[in-house]
C-alpha positions in Angstrom: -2.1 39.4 -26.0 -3.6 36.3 -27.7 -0.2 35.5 -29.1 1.3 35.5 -25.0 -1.4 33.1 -24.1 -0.4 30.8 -26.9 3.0 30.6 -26.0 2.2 30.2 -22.4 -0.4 27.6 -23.5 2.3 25.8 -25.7 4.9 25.7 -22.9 2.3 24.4 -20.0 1.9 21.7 -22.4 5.1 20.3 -22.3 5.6 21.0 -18.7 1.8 19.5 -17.8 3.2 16.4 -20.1 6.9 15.9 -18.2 5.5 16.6 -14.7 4.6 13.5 -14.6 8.3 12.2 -14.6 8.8 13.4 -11.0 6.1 11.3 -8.7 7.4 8.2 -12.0 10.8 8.9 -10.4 10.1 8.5 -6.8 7.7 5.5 -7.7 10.8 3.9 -9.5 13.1 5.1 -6.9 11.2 3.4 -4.1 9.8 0.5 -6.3 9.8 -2.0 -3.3 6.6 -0.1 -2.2 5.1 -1.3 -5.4 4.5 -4.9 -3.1 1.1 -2.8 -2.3 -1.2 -2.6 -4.8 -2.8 0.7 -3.5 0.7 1.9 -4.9 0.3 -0.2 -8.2 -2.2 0.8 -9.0 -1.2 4.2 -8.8 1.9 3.6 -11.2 -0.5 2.3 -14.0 -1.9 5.8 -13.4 1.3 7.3 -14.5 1.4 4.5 -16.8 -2.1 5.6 -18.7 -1.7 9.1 -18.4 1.8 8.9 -20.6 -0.1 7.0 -22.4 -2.6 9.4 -23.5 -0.4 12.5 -23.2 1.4 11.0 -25.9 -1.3 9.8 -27.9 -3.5 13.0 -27.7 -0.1 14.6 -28.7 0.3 12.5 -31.7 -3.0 12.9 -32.7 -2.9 16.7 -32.7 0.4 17.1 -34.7 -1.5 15.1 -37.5 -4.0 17.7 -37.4 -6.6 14.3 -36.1 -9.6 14.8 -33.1 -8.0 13.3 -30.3 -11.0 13.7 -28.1 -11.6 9.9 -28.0 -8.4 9.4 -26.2 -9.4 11.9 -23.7 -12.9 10.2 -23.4 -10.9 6.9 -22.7 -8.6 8.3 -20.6 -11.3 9.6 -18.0 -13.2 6.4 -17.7 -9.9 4.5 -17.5 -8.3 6.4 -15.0 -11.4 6.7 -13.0 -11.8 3.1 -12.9 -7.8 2.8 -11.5 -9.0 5.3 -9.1 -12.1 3.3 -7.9 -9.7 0.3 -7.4 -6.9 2.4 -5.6 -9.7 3.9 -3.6 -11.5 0.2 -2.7 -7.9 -0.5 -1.5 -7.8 2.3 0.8 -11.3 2.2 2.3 -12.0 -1.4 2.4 -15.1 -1.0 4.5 -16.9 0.6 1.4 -14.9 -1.1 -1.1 -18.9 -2.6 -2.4 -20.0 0.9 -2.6 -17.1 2.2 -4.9 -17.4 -1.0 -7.2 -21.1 -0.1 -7.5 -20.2 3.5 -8.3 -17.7 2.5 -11.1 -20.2 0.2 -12.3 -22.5 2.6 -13.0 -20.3 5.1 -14.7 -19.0 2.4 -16.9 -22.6 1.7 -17.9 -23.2 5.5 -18.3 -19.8 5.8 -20.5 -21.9 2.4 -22.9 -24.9 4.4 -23.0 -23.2 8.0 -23.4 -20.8 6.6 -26.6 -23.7 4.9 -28.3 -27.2 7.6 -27.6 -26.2 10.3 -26.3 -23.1 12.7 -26.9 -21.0 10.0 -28.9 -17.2 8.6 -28.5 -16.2 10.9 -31.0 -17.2 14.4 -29.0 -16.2 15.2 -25.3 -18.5 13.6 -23.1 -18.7 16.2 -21.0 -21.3 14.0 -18.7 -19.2 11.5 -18.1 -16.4 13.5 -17.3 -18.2 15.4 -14.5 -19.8 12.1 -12.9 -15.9 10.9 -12.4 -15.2 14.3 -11.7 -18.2 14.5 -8.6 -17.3 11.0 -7.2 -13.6 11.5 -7.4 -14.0 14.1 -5.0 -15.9 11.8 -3.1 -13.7 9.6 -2.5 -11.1 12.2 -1.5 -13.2 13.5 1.2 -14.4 10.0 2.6 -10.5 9.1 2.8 -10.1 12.7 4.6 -12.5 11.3 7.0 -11.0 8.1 7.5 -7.8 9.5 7.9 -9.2 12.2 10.9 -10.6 9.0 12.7 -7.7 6.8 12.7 -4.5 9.4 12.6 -3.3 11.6 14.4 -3.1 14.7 13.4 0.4 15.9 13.8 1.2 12.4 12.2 -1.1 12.9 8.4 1.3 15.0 6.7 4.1 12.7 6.7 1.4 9.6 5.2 1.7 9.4 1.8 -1.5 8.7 0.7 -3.0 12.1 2.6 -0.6 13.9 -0.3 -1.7 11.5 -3.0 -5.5 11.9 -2.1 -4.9 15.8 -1.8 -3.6 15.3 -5.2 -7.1 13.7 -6.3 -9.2 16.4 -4.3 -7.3 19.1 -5.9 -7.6 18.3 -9.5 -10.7 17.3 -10.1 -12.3 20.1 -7.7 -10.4 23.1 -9.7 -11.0 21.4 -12.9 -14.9 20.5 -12.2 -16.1 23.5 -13.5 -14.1 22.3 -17.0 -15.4 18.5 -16.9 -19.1 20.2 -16.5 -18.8 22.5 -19.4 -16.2 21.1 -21.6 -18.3 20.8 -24.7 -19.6 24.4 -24.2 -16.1 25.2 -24.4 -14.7 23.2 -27.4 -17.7 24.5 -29.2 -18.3 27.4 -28.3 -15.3 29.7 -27.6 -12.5 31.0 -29.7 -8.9 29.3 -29.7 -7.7 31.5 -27.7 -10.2 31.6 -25.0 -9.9 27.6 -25.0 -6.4 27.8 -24.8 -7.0 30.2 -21.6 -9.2 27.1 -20.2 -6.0 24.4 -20.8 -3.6 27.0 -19.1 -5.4 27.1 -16.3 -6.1 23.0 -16.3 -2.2 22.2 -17.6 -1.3 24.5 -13.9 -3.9 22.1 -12.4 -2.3 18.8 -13.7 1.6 20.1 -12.6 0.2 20.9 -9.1 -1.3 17.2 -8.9 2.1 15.4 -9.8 3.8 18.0 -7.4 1.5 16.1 -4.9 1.6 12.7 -6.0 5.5 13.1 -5.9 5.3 14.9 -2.3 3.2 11.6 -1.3 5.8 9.1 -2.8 8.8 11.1 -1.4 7.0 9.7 2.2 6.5 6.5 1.0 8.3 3.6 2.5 9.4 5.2 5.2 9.0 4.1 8.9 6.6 5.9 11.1 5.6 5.0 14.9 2.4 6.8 15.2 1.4 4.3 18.8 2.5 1.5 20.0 0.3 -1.5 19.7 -2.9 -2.5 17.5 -3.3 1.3 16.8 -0.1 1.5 14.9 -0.5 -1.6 13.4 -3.8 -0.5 11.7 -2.2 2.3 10.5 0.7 0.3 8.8 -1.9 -1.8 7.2 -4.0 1.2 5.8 -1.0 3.9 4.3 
């Protein structure tokens, strides 16, 4: 039995790490939507998370900790998401600044008194995790208020923020007790936990690619200012 979750684990992996091709192919595919930087932004997303996919890969065949890249990752990507995120709901674009800036400072503090760069910061993790999901649900709002709804599947960015709200909400309860679980349970058991958060991460780029698929394309939601603010907002 632990030898099947192993293998499983091992080819999640590489499927987890590649999934991220398909949303990088519609991206490239449709690259005169990157004149928005809400989009952008999200391809230095992709950008960062190839990035550390290949890094933390690197690092593991050497038999080295690559939990600092991890730690990186989280407060890099958050801060990408902040920015996409400011883009979207300009009218609180203050408030998410603050937010970021106070995680960043959190991130000083946590490398230097209290968990250290060099073990999962498990604390930081969850505070991008909790306002990620945040920001998913005040978009989700937004969207209610200014779309119809026969008209949100076809936005991009309802797919793309699903894509947020997703994986950090099934993967919260990992961000929370991460270092429990790198210190705590047998390989196997922590190889259980990455099955279930390398299903998590394919999911998301399914999204992120269903979003991008829509991107670009020409919708008339209503005639007049109404339509017009929803072209300048998607």
């Amino acid at each position: 039995m632990s030898e099947m979750v192993l293998q499983i684990s091992r080819a999640l992996i590489y499927i987890s790490y590649f999934s991220i091709v398909v949303p990088g192919y519609f991206l490239l595919r449709k690259r005169h939507i990157l004149k928005f930087r809400q989009y952008r932004l999200l391809g230095i997303l992709f950008l960062v998370s190839v990035i550390a996919d290949a890094g933390s890969f690197i690092l593991a065949h050497y038999g080295i900790s690559n939990i600092p890249v991890i730690n990186l990752y989280f407060i890099v990507s958050f801060g990408i998401i902040s920015l996409m995120y400011a883009r979207l709901l300009r009218s609180t674009k203050h408030s998410i600044y603050s937010f970021f800036g106070v995680t960043f400072a959190f991130f000083i503090l946590d490398c230097c008194y209290i968990q250290g760069f060099g073990t999962l910061q498990s604390y930081v993790a969850t505070l991008c995790g909790i306002l990620a999901i945040g920001y998913s649900v005040i978009y989700y709002d937004h969207l209610l208020n200014t779309i119809p709804i026969s008209s949100i599947r076809r936005l991009p960015f309802f797919w793309i923020n699903t894509a947020v709200a997703y994986y950090f909400s099934f993967n919260l309860f990992i961000l929370v007790f991460g270092t429990f679980i790198f210190e705590n349970l047998k390989e196997v058991e922590i190889q259980a936990v990455w099955v279930f958060h390398n299903l998590n991460n394919i999911i998301k780029n399914a999204l992120f690619a269903i979003g991008l698929y829509y991107a670009g394309e020409k919708r008339t939601v209503r005639k007049g200012r109404f339509y017009k603010r929803v072209r300048a907002r998607i």
